[in-house]
N, C-alpha and C positions, 0 to 999 in steps of 0.2 A: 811603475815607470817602464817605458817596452823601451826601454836601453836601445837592441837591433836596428830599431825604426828611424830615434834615433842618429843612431850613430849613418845608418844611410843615407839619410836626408844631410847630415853634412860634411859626408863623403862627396854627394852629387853637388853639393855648394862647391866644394871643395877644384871638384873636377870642373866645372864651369867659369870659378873664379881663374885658372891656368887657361882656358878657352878665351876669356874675354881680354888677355893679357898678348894674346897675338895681333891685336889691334895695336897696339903699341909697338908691337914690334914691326909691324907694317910700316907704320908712319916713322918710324928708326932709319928703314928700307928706303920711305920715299924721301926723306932730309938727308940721307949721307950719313947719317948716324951708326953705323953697323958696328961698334966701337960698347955703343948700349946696349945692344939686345944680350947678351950675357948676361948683361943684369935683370933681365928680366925669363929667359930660358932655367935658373937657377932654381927662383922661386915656381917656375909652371912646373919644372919635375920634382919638386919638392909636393905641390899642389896636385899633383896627379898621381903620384907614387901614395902616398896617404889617401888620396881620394878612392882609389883603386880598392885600395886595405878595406877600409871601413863598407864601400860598397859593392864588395865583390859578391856579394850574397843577397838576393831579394829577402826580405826577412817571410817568415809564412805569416806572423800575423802583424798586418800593415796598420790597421787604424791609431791613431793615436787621438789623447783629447787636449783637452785646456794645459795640464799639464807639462805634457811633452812640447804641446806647442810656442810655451813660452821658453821653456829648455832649452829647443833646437832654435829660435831665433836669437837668445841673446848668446848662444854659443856661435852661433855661426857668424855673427858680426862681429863677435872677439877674433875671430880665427882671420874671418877674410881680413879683417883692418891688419890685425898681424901680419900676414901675409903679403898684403896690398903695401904693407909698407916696407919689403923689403927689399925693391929696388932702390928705393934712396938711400937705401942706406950700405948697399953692398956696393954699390954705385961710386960712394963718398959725396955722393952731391948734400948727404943729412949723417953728418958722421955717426949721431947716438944713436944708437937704437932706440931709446926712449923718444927722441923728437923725431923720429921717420914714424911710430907708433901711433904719436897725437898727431901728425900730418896728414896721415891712412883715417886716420877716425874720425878726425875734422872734417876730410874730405868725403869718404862714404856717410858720417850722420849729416851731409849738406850743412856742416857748420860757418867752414871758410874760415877759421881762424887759424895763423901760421905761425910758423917759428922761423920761417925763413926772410933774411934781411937784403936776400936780391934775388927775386922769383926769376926775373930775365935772363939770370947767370945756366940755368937751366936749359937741359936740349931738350928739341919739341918733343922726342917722345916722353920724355920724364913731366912735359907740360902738357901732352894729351894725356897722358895716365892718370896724373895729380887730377884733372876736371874728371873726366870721364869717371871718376871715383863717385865725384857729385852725380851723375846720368844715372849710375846703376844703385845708388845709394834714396834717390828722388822719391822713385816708385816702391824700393822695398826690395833689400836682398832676396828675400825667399820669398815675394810677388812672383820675382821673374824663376826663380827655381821650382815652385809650382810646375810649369811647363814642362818640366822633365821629370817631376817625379813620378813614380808607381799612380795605379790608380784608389785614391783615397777618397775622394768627392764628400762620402760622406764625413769626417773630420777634417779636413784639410784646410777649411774655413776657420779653424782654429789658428793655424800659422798666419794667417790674413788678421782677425782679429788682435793677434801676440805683437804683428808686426804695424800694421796702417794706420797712422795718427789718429786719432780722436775719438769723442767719444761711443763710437760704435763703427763695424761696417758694414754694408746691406751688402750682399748678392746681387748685382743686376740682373744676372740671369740664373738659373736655376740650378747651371755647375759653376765649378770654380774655373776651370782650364778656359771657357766662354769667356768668364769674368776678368781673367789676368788679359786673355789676348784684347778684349775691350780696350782695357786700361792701357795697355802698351799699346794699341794703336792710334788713340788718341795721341798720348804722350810723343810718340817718335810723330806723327803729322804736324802738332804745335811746337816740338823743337827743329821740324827742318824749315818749317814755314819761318819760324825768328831766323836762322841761317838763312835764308835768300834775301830775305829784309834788310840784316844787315850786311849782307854783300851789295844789294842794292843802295846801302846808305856809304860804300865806300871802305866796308871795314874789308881786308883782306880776307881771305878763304879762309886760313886759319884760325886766326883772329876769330871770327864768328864762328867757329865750328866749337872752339873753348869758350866765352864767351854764352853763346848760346846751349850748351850742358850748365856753363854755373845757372843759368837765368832757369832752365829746365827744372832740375833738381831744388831749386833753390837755395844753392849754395854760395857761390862769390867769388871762387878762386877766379879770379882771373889771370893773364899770363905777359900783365905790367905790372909794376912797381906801383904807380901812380892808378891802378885797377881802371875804370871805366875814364876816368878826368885824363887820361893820356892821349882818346881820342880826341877830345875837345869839340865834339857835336853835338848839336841841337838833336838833332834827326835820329842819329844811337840813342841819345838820351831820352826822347819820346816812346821809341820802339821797344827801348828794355822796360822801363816802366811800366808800359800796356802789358808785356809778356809778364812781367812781375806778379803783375796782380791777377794775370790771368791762370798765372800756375800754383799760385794762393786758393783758388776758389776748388770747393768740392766736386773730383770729377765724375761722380755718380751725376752732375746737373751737366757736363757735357753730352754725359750717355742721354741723356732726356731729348738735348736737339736730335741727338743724330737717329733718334727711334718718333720725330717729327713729333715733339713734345715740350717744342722752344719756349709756348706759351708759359708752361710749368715752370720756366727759368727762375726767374725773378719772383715765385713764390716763397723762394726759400726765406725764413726768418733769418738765418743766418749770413746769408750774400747780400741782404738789404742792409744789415747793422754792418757787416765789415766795410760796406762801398761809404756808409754813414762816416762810421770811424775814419775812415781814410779822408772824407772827404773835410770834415773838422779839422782834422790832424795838417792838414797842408795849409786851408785856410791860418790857421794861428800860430805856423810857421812860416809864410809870406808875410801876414802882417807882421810879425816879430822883425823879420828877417829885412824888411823895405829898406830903411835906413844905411844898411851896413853895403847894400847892394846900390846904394842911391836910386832909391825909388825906383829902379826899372822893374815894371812888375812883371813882365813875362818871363827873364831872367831869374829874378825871385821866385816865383811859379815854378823855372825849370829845375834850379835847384833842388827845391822844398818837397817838391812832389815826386821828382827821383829817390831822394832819400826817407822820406816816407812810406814808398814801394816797397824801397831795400829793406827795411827795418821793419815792418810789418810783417812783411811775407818770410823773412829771417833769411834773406838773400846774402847780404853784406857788402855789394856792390856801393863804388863810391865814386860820385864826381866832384864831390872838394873835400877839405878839409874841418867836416861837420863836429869839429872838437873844438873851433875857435866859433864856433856862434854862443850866441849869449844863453846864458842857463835855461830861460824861459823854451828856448827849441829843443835846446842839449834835456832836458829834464821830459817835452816830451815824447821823442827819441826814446829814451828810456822807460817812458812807460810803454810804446809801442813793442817792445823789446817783451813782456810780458801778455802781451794782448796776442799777437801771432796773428798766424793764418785761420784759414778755415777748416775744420775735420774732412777726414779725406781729401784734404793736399798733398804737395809736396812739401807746404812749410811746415814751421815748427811752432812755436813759444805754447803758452797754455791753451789756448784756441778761442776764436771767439764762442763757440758751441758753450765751453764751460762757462766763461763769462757769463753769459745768457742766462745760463742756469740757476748761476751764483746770487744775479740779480733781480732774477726771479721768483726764486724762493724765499732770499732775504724780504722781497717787498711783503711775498704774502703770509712773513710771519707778523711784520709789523701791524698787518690787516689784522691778522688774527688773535693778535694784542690787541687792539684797539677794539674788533665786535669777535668775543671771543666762541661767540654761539654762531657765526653765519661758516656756512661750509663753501669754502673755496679750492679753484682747479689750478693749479699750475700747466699751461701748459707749452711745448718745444715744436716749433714745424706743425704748429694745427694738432697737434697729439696730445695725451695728458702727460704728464712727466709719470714713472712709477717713480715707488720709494728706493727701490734698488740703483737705478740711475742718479739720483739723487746722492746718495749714499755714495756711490763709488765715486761721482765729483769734486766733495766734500774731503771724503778719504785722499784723494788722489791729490787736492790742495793742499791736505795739511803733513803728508809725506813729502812734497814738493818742498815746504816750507821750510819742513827739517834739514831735509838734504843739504837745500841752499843753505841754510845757518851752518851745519855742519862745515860745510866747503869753506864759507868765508874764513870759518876761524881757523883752519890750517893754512889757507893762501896767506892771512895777514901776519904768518910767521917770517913772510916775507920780505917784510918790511915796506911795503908798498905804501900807497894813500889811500882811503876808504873806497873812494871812487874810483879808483884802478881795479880793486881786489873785489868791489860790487858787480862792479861792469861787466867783471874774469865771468865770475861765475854765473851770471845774469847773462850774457852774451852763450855762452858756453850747452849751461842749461835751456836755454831757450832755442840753440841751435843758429844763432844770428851771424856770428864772425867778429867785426870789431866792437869793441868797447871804448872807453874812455880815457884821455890821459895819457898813461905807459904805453895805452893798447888800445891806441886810437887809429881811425882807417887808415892810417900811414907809418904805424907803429907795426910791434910783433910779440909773441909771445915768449921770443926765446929767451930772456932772460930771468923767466920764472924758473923756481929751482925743481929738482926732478920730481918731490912729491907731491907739489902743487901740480906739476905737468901731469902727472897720473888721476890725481881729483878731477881735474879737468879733464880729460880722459873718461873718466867714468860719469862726469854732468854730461858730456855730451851723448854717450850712451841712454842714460838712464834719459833723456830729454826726448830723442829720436824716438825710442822703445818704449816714450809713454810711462818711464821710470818701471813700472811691474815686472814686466819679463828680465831685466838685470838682476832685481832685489831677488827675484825666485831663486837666482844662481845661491845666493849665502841662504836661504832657507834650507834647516836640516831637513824637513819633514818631504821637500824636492823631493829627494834622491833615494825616497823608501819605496820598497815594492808594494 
């Protein structure tokens, strides 16, 4: 373990995260807020002071590998969410420190699930900070600290792989520092373009500027009560939906247009099932839904298909009250909740990629039952599948599965209803925001007790991180030299 490396890498998190916290303080500046920035100047010289420590020394031997790389990612998201959360709570706007904790961690793993019972009650800067958590949480803490680090090129794709949803991440180009600035140039051009969209649809400056981070990151926070149904627009509700799904999709296939390779788009096996899925999924949510809506289908449509979006891409964005539709929606809702985004998003849940895989393999065992002698190919994106991809799918499903059992059975010390304490951890884990019931879009989390709030804490980590780089923290054999 190069311990040194290390500890620099999240020294320079460390010093970054107090860099991006004078945005916040800007927007304090420009509201009249000057009341707040205290509580944010607190945590930057707490953030810089330590940052300083840890990295005041280039270490002499810089490479690190798989290892250190999952070390320094799931270390460094503990620390920022710690961190990140202590303006709520030095504030008093989050008295616990335990729920300003899971509000930080909600909000950088793009979760969106809250503990708070009047987000409005909040000043703008504590409502740019709370989204803007989702912005830098979207793309990947240590994507963006990449940019600053030493030169590592040749391991540093390691922190990429520790940290980037799914099951694998290609290089676009042939370093890493090309490949971050790719990524972050796309991403800031698709969330200022949603910001004029919906200025042009009427939402205020602000409004959109939060609004358009939750939609980015794929997060939810938004900065009503009532989340997206408080505008009451057709026209928002169009725009977020398109952005929804469009920040779901793998953005190694935007790198493809913008290198005049658009044709390449819609090869992908995996953007053609997820448009599939979604596109079923709304289907059979309109029809379900006609009745209740009295047959206005476009309305039904607009419903169905926004929260679709939301729930798919693990956004958590809400234009109604999608806890009073009938089980047949609400159930598949919830399976969307496990289906997720695409690999290489910003969303979460298990991925369509693994699905794929899962369904794959499964068929051509059956094949292989049935003619035990013909030799069959699996294969993913025109590829063959290996047995090691396969393997780590399989592994990574049936750790999932534990975890989630594990969770539920301390949540329902709770005393909740199966369906509240399914949802917790289903939502949570999958990185989506609301659930059902207790903790449905118009509900909260805070009445869950503190060691459930910390479970959940750690589902939405181990969710974000792909579960592996968390579990490596309690592994003894880590922290040997």
């Amino acid at each position: 373990m190069n311990y040194r490396m290390v500890f620099y890498v999240i020294g320079n998190m460390m010093k970054s995260e107090a860099a991006l916290m004078l945005l916040a303080i800007i927007v304090a500046l420009v509201y009249g807020e000057a009341d707040t920035i205290v509580w944010f100047v607190i945590p930057m010289f707490i953030l810089v002071s330590l940052g300083f420590i840890l990295s005041n020394k280039m270490p002499e031997y810089r490479n690190f590998y798989a290892r250190e790389g999952f070390v320094v990612v799931a270390l460094s998201w503990l620390v920022m969410s710690f961190f990140g959360g202590l303006p709520f709570f030095l504030s008093g706007q989050i008295p616990s420190l335990v729920d300003s904790f899971f509000e930080a961690v909600s909000g950088f793993t793009t979760t969106g699930s809250t503990i708070l019972t009047n987000i409005e009650a909040l000043p703008n800067s504590m409502l740019f900070w709370r989204s803007f958590t989702h912005w830098i949480g979207g793309m990947g803490i240590l994507v963006f600290v990449l940019t600053i680090m030493p030169k590592t090129e040749g391991n540093s794709i390691y922190l990429m792989r520790a940290e980037m949803p799914g099951t694998s991440v290609e290089k676009l180009v042939s370093k890493v520092r090309p490949t971050v600035r790719i990524l972050y140039g796309i991403y800031l051009g698709m969330t200022i373009l949603l910001i004029i969209l919906l200025v042009i649809g009427g939402m205020p400056l602000f409004d959109s500027i939060i609004n358009a981070m939750g939609t980015a990151g794929t997060g939810g926070y938004s900065l009503k009560n009532d989340s997206i149904a408080y505008y009451n627009s057709a026209y928002i509700d169009v725009v977020l939906t398109i952005f929804m799904l469009m920040f779901a999709v793998n953005f190694n296939l935007y790198h493809l247009v913008f290198i005049k390779k658009g044709k390449d788009f819609f090869k992908s096996e995996e953007l053609r099932w997820f448009i599939g899925i979604v596109a079923v999924a709304i289907a059979l949510i309109t029809i379900d839904l006609l009745p209740q809506y009295g047959n206005r289908v476009l309305e039904t449509l607009r419903y169905s298909s926004f929260q679709v979006a939301s729930i798919i891409t693990t956004t958590g964005f809400a234009t109604t009250n999608f806890d009073l539709w009938p089980s047949f929606s609400k159930y598949i809702l919830l399976f969307l909740m496990f289906v997720g985004a695409c690999a290489g998003s910003t969303g979460g849940g298990i991925k369509v990629s693994r699905w794929l895989i899962i369904v794959k393999t499964a068929a051509n065992e059956l094949k292989k039952m049935i003619r035990p002698r013909q030799v069959t190919t699996v294969k993913f994106e025109d590829k063959p599948l290996g047995a090691q991809v396969v393997a780590s799918v399989y592994t990574y499903l049936a750790v999932y599965i534990l975890i989630f059992a594990a969770s539920l059975l301390v949540l329902s010390l709770d005393q909740y209803d199966f369906l509240t304490n399914f949802s917790a951890v289903a939502t949570c884990i999958n990185n989506v925001g609301p659930g059902f019931n207790a903790i449905g879009p118009i509900e909260n989390f805070s009445d869950f007790s503190v060691v459930s709030k910390l479970v959940l804490c750690f589902n939405m980590l181990a969710g974000r991180l792909e579960i592996f780089p968390i579990l490596m923290l309690f592994a003894p054999h880590t922290w040997k030299n």
